[in-house]
Backbone bond lengths (Angstrom), bond angles and torsions (degrees), N, CA, C in turn:
res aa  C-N    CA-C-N  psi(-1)  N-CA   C-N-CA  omega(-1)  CA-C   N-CA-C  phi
1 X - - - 1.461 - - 1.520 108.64 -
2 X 1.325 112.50 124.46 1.564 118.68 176.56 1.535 103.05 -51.64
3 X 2.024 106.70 144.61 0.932 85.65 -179.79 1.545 150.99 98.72
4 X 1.506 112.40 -48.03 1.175 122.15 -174.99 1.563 134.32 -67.81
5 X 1.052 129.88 150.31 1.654 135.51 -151.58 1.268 106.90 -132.13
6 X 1.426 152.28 117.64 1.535 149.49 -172.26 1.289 76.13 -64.60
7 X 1.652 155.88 -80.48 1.212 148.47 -93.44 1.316 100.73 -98.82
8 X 1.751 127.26 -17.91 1.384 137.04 179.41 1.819 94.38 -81.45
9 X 1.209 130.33 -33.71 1.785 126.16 -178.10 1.834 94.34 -35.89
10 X 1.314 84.12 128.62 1.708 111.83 173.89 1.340 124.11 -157.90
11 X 1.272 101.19 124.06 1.900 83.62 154.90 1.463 99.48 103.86
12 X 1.425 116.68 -177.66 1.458 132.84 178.41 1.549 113.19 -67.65
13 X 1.314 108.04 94.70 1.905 97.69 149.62 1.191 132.28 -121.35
14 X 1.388 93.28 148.66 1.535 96.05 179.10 1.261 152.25 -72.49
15 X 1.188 139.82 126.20 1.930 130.02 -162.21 1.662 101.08 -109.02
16 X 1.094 97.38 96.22 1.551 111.73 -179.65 1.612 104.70 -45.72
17 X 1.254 114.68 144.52 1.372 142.92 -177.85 1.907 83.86 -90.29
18 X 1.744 111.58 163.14 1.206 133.99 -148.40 1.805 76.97 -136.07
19 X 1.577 113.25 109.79 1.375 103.27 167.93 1.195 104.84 -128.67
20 X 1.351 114.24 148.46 1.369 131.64 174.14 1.532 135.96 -100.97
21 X 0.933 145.36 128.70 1.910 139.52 165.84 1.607 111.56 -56.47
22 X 1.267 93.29 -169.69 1.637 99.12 -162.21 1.595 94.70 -76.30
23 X 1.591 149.41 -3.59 0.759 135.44 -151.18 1.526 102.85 -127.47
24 X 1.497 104.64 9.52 1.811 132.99 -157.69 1.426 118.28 19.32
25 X 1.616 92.76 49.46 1.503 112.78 162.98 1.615 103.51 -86.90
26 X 1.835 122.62 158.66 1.259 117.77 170.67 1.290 118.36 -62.41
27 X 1.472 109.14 125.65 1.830 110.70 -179.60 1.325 89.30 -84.84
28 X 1.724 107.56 126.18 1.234 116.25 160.90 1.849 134.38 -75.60
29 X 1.526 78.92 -25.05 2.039 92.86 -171.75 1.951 82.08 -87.67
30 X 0.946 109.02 -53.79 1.645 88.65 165.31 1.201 151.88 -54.98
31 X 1.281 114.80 -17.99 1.451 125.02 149.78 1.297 106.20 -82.60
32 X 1.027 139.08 -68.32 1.345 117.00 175.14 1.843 130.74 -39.16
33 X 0.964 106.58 -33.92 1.697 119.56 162.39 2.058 102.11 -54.47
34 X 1.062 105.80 -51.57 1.130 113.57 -158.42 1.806 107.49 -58.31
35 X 1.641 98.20 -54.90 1.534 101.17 166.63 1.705 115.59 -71.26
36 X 1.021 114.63 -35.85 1.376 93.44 159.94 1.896 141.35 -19.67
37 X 1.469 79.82 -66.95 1.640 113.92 165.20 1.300 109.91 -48.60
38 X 1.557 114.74 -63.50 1.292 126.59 -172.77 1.836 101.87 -39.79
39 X 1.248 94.41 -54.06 1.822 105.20 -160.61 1.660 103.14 -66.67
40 X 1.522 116.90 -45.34 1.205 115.03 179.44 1.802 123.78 -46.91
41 X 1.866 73.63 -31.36 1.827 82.34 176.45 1.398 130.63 -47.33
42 X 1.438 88.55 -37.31 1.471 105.50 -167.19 1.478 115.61 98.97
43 X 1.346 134.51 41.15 1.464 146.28 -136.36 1.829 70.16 -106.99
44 X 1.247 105.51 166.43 1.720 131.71 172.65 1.440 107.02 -103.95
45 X 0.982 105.36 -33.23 1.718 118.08 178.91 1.184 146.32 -148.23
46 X 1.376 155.59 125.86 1.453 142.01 -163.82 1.419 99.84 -111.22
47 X 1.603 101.93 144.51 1.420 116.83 -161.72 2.066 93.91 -128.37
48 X 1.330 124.21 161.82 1.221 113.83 125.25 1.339 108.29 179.29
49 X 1.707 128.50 -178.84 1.437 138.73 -176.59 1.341 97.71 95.04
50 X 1.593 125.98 18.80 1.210 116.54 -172.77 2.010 84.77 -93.75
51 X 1.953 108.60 -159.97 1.362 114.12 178.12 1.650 115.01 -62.30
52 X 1.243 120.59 -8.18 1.274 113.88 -172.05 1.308 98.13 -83.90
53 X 1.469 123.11 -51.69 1.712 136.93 -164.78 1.854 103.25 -71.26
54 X 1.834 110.71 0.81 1.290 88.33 163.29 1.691 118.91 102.79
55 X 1.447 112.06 -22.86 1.289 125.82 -116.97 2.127 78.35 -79.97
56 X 0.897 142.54 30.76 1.448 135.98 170.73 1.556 104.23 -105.50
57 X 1.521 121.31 -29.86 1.042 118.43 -177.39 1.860 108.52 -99.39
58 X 1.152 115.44 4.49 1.693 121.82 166.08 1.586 120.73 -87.12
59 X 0.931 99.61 122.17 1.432 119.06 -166.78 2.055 92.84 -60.84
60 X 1.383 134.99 170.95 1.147 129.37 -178.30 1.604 103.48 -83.58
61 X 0.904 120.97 -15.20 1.791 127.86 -162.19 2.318 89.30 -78.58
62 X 1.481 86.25 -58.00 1.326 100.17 -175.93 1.796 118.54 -58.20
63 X 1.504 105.65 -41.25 1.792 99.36 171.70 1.588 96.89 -73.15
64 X 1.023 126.98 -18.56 1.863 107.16 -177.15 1.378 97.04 -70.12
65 X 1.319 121.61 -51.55 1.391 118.20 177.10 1.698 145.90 -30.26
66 X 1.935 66.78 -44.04 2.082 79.05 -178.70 1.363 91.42 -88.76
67 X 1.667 136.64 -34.87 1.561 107.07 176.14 1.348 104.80 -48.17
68 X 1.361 141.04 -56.65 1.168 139.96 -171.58 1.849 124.41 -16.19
69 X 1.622 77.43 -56.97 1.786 100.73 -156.18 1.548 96.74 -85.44
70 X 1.343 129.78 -34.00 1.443 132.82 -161.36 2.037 98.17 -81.15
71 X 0.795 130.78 -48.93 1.532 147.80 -174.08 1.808 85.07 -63.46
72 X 1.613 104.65 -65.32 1.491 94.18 -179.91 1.357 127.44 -47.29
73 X 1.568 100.18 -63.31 1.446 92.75 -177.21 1.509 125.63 -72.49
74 X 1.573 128.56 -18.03 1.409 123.94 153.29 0.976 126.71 -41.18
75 X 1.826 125.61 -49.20 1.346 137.72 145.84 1.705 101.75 76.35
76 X 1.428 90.81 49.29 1.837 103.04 -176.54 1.471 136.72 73.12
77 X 1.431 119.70 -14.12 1.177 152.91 -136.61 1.441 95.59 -102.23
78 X 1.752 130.43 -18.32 1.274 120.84 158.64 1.552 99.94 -167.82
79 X 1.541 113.37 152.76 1.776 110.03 -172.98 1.790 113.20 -45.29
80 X 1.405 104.52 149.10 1.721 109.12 178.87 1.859 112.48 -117.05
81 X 1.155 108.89 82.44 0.758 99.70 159.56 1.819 156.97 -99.72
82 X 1.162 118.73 124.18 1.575 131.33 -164.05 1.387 140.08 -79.40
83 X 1.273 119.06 100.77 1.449 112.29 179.73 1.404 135.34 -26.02
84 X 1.276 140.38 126.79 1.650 116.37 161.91 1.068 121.57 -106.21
85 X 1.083 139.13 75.39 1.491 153.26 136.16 1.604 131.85 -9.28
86 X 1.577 139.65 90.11 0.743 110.91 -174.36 1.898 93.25 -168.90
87 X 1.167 118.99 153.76 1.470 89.50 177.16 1.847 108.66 -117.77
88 X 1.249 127.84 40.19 1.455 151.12 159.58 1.664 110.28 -143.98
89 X 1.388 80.17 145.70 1.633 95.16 174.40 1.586 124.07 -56.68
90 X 1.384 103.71 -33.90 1.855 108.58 162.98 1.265 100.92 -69.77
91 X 0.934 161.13 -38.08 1.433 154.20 -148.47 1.637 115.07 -87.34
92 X 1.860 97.70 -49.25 1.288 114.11 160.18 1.750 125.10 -57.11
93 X 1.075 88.19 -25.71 1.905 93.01 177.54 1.245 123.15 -114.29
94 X 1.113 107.22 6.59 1.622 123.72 152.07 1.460 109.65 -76.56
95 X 1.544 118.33 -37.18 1.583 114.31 -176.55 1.027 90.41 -94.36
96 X 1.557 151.08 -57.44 1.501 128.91 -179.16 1.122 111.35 -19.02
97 X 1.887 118.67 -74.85 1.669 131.94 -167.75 1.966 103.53 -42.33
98 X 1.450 99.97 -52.93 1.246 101.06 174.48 1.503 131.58 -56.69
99 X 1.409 135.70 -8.32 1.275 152.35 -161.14 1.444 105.42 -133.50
100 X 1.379 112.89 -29.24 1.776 105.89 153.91 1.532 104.92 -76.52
101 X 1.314 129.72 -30.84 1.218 93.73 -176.60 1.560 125.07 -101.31
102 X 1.365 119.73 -2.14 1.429 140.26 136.67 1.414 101.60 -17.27
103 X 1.573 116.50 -80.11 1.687 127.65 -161.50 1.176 108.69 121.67
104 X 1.234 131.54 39.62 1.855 153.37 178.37 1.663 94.39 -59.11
105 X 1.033 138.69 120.12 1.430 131.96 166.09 1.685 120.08 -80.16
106 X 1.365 118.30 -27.98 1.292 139.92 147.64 1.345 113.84 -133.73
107 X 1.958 100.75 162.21 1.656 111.80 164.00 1.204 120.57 -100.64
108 X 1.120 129.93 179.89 1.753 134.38 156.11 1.817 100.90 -114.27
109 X 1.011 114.29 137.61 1.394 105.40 -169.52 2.122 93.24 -111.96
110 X 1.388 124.10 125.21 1.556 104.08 179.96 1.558 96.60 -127.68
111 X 1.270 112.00 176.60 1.774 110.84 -138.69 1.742 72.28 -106.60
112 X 1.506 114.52 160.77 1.027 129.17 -157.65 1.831 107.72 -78.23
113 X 1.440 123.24 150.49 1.730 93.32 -146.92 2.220 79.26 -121.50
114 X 1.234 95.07 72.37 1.630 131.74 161.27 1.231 144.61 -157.11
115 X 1.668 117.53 106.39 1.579 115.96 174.00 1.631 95.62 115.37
116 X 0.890 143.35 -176.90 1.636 137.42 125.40 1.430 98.93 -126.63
117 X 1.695 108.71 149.05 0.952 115.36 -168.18 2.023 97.85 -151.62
118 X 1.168 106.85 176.97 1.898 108.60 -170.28 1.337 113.96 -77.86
119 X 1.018 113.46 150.69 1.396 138.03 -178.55 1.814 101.24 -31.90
120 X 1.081 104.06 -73.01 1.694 107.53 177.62 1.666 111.69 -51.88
121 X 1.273 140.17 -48.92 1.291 129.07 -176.11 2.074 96.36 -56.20
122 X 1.613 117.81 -56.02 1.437 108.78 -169.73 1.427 108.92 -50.96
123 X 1.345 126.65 -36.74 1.806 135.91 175.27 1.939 101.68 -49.59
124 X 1.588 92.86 -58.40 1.438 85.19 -162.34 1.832 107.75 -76.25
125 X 1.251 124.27 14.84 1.277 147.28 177.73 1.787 112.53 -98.83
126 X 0.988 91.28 -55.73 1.711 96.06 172.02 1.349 122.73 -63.51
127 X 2.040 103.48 -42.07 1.076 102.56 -175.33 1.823 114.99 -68.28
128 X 1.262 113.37 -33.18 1.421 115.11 -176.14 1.391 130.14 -73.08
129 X 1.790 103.73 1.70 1.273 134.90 168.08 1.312 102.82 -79.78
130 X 1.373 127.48 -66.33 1.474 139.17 -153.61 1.463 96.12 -80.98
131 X 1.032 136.45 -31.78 1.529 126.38 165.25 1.236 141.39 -62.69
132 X 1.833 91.67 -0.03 1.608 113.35 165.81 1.506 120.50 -92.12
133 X 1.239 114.83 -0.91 1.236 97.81 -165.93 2.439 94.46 -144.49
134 X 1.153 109.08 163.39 1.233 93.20 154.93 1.230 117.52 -127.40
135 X 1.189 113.44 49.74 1.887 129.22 175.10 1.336 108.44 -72.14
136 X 1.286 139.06 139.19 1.461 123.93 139.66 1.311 133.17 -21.56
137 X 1.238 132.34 109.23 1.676 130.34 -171.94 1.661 108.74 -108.38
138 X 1.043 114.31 137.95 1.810 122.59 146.13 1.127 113.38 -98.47
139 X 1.367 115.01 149.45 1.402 117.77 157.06 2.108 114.71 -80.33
140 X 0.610 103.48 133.64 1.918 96.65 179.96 1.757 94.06 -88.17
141 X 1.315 130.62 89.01 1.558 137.18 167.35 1.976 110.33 -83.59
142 X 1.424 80.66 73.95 2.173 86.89 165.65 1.696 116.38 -118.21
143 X 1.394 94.92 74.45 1.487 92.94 175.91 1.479 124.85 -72.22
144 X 1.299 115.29 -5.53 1.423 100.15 168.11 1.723 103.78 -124.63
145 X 0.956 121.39 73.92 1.743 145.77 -154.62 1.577 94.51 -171.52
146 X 1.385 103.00 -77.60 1.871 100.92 -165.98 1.170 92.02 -88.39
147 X 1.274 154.29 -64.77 1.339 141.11 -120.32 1.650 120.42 93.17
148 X 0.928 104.37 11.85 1.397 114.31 -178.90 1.580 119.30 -144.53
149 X 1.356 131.38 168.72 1.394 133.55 176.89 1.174 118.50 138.05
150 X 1.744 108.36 163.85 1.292 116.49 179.48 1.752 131.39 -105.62
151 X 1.428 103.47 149.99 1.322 93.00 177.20 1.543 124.09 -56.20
152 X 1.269 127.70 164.97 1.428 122.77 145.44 1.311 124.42 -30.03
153 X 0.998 133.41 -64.19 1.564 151.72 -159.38 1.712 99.85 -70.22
154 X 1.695 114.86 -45.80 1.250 126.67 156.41 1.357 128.67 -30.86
155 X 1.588 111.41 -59.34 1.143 110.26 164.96 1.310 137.23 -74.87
156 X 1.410 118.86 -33.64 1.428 121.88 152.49 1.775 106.82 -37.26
157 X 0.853 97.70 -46.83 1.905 92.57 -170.10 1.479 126.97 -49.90
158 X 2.331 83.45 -50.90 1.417 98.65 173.78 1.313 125.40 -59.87
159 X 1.428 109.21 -35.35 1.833 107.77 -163.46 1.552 89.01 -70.75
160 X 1.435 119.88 -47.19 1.609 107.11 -171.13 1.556 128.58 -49.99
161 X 1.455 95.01 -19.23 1.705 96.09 171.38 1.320 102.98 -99.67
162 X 1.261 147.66 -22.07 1.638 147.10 -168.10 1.167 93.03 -116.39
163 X 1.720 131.42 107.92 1.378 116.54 176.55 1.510 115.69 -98.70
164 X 1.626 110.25 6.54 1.705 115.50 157.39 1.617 101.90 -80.19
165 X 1.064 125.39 -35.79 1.703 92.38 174.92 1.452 130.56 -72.61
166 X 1.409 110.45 104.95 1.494 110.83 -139.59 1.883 84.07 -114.06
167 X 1.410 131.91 19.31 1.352 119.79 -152.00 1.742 112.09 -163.62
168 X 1.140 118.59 142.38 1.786 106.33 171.84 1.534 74.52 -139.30
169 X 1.602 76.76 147.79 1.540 115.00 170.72 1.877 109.47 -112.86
170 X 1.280 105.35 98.92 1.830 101.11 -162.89 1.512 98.75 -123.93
171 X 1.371 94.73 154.18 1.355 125.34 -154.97 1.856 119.32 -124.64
172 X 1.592 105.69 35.06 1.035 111.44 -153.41 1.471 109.84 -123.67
173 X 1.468 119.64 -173.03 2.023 117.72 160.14 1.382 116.48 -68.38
174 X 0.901 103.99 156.87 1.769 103.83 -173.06 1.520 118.78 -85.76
175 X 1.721 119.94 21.26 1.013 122.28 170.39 1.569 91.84 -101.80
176 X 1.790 124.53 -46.10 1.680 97.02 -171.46 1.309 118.10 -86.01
177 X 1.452 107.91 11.23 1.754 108.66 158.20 0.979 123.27 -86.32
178 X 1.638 121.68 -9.33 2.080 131.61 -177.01 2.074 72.23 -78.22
179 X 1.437 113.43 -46.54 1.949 103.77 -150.47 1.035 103.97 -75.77
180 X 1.899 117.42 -30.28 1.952 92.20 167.61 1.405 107.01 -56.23
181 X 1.597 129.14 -49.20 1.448 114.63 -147.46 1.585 100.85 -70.76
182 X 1.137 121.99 -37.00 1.593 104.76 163.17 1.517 137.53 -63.79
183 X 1.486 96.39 -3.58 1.816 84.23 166.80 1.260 110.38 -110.38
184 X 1.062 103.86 -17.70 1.582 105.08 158.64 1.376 129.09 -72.97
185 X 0.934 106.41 20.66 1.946 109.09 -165.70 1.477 112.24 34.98
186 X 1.010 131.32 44.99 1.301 127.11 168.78 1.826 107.96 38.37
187 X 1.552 103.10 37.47 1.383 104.48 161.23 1.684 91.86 -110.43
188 X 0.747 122.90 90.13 1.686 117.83 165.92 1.622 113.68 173.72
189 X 1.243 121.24 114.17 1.326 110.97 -167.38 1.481 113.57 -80.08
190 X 1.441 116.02 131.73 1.449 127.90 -170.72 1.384 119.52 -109.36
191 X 1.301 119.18 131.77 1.353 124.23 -151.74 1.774 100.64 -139.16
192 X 1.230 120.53 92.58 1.605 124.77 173.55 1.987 105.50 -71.79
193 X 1.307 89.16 164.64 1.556 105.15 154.45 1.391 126.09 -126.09
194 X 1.328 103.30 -89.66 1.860 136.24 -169.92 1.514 85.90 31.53
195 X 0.907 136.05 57.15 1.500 130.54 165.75 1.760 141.91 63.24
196 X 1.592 88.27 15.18 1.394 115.34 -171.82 1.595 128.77 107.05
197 X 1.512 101.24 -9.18 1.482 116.06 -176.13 1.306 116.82 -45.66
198 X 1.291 159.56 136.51 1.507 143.18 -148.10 1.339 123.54 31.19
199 X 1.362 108.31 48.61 1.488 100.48 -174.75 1.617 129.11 -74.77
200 X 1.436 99.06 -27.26 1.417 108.27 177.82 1.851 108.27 -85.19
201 X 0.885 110.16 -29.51 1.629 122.12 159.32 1.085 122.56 -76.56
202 X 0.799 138.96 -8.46 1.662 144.35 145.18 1.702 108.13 -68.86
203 X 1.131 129.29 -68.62 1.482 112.30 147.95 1.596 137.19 -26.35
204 X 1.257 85.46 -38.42 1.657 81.78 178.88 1.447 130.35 -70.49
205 X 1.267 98.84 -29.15 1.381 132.85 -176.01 1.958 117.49 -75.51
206 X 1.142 80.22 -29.78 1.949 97.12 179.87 1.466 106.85 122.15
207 X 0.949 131.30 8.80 1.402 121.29 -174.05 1.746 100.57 -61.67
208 X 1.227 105.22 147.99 1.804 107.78 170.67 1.697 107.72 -75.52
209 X 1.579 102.16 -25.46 1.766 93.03 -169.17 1.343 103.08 171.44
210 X 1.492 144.17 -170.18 1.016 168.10 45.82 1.263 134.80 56.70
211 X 1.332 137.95 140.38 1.349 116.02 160.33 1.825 91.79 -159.89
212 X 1.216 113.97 97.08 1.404 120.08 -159.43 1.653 108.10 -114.93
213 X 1.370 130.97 161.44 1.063 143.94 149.80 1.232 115.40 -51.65
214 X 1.891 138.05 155.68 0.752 106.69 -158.79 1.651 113.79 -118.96
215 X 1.970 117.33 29.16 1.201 102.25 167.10 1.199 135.83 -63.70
216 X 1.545 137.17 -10.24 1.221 131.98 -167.13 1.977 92.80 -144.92
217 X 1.383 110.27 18.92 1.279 86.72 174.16 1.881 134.76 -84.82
218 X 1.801 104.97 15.77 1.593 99.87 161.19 1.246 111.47 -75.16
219 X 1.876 129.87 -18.92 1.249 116.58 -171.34 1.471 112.87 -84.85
220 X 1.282 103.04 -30.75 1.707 114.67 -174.10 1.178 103.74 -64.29
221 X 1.883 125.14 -30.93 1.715 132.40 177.34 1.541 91.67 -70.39
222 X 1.068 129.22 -61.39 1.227 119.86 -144.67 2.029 98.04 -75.21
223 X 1.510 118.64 -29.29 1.678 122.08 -174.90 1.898 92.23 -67.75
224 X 1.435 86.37 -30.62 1.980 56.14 -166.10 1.703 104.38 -105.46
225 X 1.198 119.13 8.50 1.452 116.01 152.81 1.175 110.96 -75.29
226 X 1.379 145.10 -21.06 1.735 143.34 -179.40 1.327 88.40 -94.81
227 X 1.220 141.72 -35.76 1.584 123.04 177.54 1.040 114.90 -52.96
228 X 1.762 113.65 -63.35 1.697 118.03 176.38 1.681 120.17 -47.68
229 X 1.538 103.81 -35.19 1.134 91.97 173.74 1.736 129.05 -84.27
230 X 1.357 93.17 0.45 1.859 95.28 169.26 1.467 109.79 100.00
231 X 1.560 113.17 -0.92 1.887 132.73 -178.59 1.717 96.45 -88.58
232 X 1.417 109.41 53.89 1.201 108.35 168.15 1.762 126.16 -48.29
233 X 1.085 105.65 -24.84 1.897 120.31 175.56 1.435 102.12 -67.00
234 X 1.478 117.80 -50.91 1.291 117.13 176.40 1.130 122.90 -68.21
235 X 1.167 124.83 -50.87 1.502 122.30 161.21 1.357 128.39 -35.69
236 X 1.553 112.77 -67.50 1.498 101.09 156.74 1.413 123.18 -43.79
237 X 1.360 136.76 -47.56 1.447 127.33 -174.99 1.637 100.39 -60.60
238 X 1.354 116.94 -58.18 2.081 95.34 178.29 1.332 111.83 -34.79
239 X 1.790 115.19 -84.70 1.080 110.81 163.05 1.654 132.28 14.98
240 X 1.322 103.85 -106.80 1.374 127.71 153.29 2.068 104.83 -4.77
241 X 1.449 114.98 -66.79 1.088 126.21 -163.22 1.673 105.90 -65.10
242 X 1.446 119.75 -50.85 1.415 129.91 159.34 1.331 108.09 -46.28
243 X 0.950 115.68 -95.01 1.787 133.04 -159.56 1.857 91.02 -18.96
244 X 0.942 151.94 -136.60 1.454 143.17 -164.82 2.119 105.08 36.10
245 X 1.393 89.83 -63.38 1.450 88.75 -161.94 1.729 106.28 -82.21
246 X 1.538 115.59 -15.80 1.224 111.89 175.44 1.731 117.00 -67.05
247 X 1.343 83.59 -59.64 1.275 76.03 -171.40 1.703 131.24 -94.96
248 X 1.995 101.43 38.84 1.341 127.21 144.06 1.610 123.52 -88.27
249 X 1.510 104.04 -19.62 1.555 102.38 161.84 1.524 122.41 -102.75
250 X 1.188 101.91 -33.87 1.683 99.56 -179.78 1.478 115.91 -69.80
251 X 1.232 115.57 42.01 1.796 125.36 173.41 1.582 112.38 -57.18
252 X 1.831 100.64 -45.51 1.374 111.10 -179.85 1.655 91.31 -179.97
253 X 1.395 125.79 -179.30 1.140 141.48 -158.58 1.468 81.52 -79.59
254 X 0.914 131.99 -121.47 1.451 147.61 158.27 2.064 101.32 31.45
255 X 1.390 112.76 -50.86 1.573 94.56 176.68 2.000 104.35 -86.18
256 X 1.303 128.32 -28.58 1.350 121.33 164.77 1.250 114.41 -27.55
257 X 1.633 104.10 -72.51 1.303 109.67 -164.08 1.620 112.47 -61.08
258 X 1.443 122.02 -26.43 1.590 102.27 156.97 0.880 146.37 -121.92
259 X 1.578 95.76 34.28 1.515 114.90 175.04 1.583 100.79 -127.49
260 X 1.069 119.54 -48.78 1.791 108.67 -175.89 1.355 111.20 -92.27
261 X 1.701 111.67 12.44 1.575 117.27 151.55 1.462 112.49 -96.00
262 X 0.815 127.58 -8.42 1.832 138.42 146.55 1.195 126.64 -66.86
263 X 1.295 105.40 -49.76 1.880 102.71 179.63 1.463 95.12 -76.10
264 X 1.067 150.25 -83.28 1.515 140.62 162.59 1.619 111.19 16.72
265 X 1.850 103.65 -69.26 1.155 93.58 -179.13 1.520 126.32 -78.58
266 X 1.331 121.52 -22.65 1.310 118.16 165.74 1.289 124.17 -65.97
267 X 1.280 115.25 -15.77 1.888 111.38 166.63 1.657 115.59 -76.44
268 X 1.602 92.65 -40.41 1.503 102.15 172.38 1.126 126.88 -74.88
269 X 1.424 133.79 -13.62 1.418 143.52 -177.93 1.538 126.58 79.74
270 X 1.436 101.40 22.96 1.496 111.81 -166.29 1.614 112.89 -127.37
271 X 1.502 104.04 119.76 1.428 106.61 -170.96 1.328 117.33 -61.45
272 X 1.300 125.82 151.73 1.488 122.41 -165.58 1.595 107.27 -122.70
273 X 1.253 113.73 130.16 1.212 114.40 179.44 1.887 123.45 -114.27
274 X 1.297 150.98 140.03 1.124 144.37 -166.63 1.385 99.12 -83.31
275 X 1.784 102.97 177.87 1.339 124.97 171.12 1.398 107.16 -140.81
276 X 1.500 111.92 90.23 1.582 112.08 -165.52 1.707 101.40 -68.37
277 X 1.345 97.24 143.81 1.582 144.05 36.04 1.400 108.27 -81.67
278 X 1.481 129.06 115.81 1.527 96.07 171.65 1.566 117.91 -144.15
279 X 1.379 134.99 141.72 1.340 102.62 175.69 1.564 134.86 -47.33
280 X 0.940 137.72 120.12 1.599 130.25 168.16 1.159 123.10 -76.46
281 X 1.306 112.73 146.43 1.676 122.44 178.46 1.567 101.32 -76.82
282 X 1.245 89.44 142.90 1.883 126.09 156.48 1.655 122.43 -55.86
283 X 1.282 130.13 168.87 1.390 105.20 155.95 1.778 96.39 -92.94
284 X 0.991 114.59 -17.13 1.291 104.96 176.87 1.803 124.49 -65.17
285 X 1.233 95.78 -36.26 1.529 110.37 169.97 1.566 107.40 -53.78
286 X 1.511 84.42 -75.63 1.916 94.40 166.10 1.764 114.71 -2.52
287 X 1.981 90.58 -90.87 1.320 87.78 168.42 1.213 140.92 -38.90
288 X 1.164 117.49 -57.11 1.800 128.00 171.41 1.639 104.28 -29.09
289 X 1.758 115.48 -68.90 1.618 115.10 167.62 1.266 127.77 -16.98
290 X 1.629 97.89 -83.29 1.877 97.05 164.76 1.559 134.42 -56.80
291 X 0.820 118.50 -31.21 1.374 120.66 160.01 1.575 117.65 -45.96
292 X 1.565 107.26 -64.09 1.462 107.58 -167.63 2.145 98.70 -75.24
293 X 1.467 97.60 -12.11 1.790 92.28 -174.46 1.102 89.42 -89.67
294 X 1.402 151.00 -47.25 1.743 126.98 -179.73 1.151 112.66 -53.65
295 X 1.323 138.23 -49.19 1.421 143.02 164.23 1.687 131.96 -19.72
296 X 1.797 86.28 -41.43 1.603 98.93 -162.21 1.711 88.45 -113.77
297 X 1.120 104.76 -3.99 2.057 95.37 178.08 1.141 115.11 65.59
298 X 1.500 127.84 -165.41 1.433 133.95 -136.58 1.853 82.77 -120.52
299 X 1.341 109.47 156.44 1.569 114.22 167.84 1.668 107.96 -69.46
300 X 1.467 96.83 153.68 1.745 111.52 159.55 1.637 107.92 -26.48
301 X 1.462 119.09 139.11 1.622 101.17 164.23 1.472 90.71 -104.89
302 X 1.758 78.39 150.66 1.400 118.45 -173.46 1.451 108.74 -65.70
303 X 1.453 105.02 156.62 1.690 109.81 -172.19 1.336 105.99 -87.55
């Protein structure tokens, strides 16, 4: 993105979902549909290759790809930021090189998803990542998502030796995201997910923003545009209007992906297909989908 400043990152972005055709090859006109949507939303930012997009079951040929297509089809129009996925440090800096030369405006950097091992080996792991590149970095901290992560105090440590990791991408309750931003002195921009769950409390707290999947992300644009603007009533009412369907997918990674990759597609109108291993829907689930997708209506149309 021409231009662009880590210190301007705000607001809702989106982490593209990983969709497939009947043959659960990557649908390309479907990912591209998808950011479409995203943008109509009014999103601040496009994200993806994070846990929503899948990125354990993408072969490496295939995440170069979607950096490819996501940078493309954003086409400058809001920051792109890219997962790094990889479980060795060559592997990881093979997709860095590949995502600088994409046009990635920032990374998410996530700890390698083999073994668990101490706080200091993931530091001295990250750090030998971030010394490849001079992009803006996050760390992605979801310890109860992956199974892995760092303390607060951890990350304070890390950014002080890596002074491009200027960012965490966290995945947590919105009380140990108020305790990173206090040990961090609220020099570090903080970015939650779990799918919007505390969303207006995550603001409150200092968070810079969001970085959500994208079934319900016009409401999460529109809750935290009435926040900034001080329409706290309104904000809660978006809010309010989401939360039902959030927190029917945010059970765990594993029910999102086939349930809040359904409601997605039932707002959007686009059949959704898996990439086994995968959870499968219920008819009960089923139902639950349409229900909460008539509720929440059809996305913005696209320009």
């Amino acid at each position: 993105m021409r231009n662009f400043h880590v210190e301007d990152l705000h607001g809702i972005h989106a982490i593209l979902y990983a969709l497939f055709d009947g043959e659960e090859k990557l649908d390309r006109a479907a990912m591209r549909r998808q950011v479409e949507i995203c943008l109509a939303s009014g999103v601040h930012g496009m994200a993806a290759l994070g846990l929503a997009t899948e990125v354990s079951k993408l072969a490496e040929a295939e995440r170069m790809a979607v950096m490819d297509w996501v940078v493309e089809d954003t086409a400058g129009r809001v920051p792109v930021a890219l997962t790094i996925f990889g479980s060795s440090v060559e592997e990881q800096v093979r997709q860095v090189r590949h995502a600088e030369a994409a046009g990635a405006d920032w990374l998410i950097l996530q700890p390698p998803m083999v073994g668990q091992y101490s706080a200091a080996e993931y530091i001295r792991f990250f750090g030998r990542v971030a010394d490849k590149t001079s992009l803006p970095l996050a760390i992605q901290n979801a310890p109860a998502l992956m199974g892995r992560g760092l303390a607060a105090e951890d990350i304070r440590d890390l950014v002080r030796q890596h002074p491009n990791i200027r960012l965490v991408k966290g995945e947590g309750p919105v009380v140990d995201i108020a305790r990173l931003i206090e040990v961090t002195e609220r020099r570090l921009p903080v970015f939650n997910g779990r799918a919007g769950l505390e969303l207006l409390e995550n603001l409150r707290i200092g968070c810079r923003g969001l970085i959500l999947a994208p079934d319900s992300i016009d409401y999460a644009v529109r809750a935290y545009e009435f926040f900034c603007d001080g329409w706290d009533a309104h904000a809660e009412e978006e809010y309010r209007r989401m939360l039902p369907g959030v927190v029917f997918t945010m059970q765990g990674i594993e029910t999102l992906l086939c349930y809040g990759k359904r409601l997605f597609g039932e707002r959007a109108g686009m059949v959704i297909h898996d990439r086994g291993p995968a959870q499968r829907p219920t008819a009960a689930g089923i139902e639950m989908v349409a229900r909460y997708a008539a509720a929440m209506g059809g996305f913005p149309e696209e320009d």
